[in-house]
C-alpha positions, 0 to 999 in steps of 0.5 A: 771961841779961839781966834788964831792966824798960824805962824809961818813955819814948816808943817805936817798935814795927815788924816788917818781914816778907813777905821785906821787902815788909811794913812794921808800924810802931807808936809807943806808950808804955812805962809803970810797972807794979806787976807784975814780969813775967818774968825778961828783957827787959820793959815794959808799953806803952800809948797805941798809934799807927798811922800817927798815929791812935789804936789800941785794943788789940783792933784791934793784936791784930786787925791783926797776927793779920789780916794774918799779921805773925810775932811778935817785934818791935823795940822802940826809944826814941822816936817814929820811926813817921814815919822808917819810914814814909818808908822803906816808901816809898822801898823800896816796902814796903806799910805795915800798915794798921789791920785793926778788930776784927770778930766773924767771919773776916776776910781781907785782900788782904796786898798783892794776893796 
């Protein structure tokens, strides 16, 4: 079993889902923390970005758990969320947009479905 803590840098956050149609992608920073964690591959992150506009916590979780985004994400070294967002539109996937944190149910279109 790989035992890793991440280094603190920039980074890019992005889950592509919707059999390829739906595209998540968030910058983000890897921080230090005086928290071990879990045995495995690890890191704290702060200072979340969508599309380059700040993003609180309670609107990431939201967003994802609004627009159905399955877990498990990739995690790369650097700033890339322009990089993907080019790609989202040149092969036509519909980028995730900030859903805000709201008290009650919430349904969006998910592309127009």
């Amino acid at each position: 079993m790989a035992d890793l803590t991440f280094r603190p840098q920039p980074a890019t956050i992005a889950r592509i889902a919707d059999d390829g149609r739906q595209l998540l992608a968030l910058e983000a920073d890897v921080i230090e923390s005086p928290h071990p964690g879990f045995e495995g591959s690890r890191g704290w992150l702060s200072g979340f970005t969508l599309d380059r506009r700040p993003l609180t916590l309670t609107d990431l979780v939201n967003t994802i758990m609004v627009e159905g985004t399955p877990h498990h994400f990739i995690l790369g070294g650097g700033h890339h969320g322009a990089a993907l967002r080019e790609l989202a539109a040149w092969s036509g996937m519909r980028l995730v947009e900030r859903v805000p944190y709201r008290d009650h149910l919430q349904l969006v279109s998910r592309g127009g479905r």
